[in-house]
Every structure is written in C-alpha cells, then in structure tokens.
C-alpha distance (Angstrom), angle and dihedral (degrees) to the residues before:
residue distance angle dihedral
X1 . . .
X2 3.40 . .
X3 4.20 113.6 .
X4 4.05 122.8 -171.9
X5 3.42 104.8 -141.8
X6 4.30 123.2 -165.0
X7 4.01 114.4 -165.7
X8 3.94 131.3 -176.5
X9 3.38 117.4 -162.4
X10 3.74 113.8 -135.6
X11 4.07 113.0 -176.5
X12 3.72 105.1 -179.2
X13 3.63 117.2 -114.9
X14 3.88 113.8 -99.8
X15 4.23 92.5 27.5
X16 4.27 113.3 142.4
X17 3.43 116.8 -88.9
X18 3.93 92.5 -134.8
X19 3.78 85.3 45.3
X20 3.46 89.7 52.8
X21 3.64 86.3 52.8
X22 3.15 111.9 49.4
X23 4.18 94.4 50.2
X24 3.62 84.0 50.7
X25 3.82 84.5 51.6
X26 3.58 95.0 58.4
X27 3.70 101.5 35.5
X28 3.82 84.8 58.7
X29 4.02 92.0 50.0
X30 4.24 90.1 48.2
X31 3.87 89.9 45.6
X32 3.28 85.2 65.9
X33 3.08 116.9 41.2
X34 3.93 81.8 51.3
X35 4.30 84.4 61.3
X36 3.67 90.8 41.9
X37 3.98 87.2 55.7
X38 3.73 93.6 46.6
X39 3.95 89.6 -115.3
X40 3.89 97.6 112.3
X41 3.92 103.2 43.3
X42 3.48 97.3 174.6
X43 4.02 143.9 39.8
X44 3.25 122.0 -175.1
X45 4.07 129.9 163.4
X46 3.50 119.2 -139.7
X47 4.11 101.6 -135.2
X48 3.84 121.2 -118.4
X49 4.07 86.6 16.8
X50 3.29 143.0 84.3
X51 3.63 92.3 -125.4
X52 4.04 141.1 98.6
X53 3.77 136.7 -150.4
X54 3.95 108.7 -145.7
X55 4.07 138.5 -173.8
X56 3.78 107.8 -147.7
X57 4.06 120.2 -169.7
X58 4.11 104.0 -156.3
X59 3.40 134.8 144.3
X60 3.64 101.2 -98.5
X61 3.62 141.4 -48.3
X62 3.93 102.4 -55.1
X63 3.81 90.1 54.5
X64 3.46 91.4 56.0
X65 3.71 84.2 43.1
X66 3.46 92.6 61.5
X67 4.13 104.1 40.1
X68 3.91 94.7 52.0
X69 4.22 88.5 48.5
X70 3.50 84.6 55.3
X71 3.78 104.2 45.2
X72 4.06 95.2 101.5
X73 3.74 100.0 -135.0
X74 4.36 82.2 59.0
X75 3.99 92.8 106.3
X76 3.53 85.0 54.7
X77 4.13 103.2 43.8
X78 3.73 129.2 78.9
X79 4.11 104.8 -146.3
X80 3.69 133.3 -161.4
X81 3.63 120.7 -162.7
X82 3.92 134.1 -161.9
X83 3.59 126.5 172.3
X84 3.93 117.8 -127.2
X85 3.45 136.3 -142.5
X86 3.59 146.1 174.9
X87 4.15 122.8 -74.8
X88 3.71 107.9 -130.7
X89 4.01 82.4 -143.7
X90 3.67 102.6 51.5
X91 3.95 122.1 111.4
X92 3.76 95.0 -144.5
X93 4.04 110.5 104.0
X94 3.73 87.0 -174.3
X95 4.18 101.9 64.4
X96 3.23 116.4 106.0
C-alpha cells in the first residue's frame, strides 16, 4: 500500500544542541535504511520548513504504524497520513 505521509518537525525551544544532534543523527541513518529497503519511496522537503512530504510502500497500515513511531524525531513531528492508490488514467504500469 502506498501511504503519503506530511511531517513538521517541532524541536522544542531550549533542547541541547548535541541532543539535537545526535536524534537527528539517527533519524538520518533509519531514513535510510527505510529507502534502501524500498519502504520510504520518496523524500521530499517542504521549502522554508522544517517539514517533508513522503510516499511510503508498506504492507498496510500497522507497518506504517510502526516505522513512523520509531523514526526518533516522532515525539517531536506532527504527521498527516493519506492512503494512495492507483489513477485509472495514469500511463505508468508500474504504480501501485
């Protein structure tokens, strides 16, 4: 199933720089991984905010439960979900 996703990122005002860091250090790493799998699709940043618009390709729902509680910036996001699916008038045989 394919899932847009839309995430702000809100750090809270005052937060440690090397804390800061290092979360962003692993969210980066996970991110990844998640694109290397051919879970997270697509990356995009929204411009002038700290914020992304993404195309994830999971199972169903409850996986992408799962992989956005465990991105570490998550306490900090607000995320807005919509579930995708094919145009009847697109020319791509390979959406899904």
């Amino acid at each position: 199933m394919l899932f847009k996703v839309d995430m702000t990122v809100n750090i809270p005002y005052g937060m440690l720089a090397n804390e800061i860091d290092e979360i962003k250090s692993r969210e980066k790493a996970y991110s990844q991984q998640l694109q290397r799998d051919g879970k997270w699709r697509h990356l995009w940043r929204v411009a002038g905010l700290y914020a992304n618009v993404s195309i994830f390709d999971v199972n169903d729902a409850e996986e992408l439960h799962q992989i956005l509680m465990a991105l570490p910036l998550y306490p900090f996001m607000d995320i807005r979900i919509e579930a995708l699916c094919r145009h009847p008038s697109s020319i791509h045989s390979n959406d899904q």
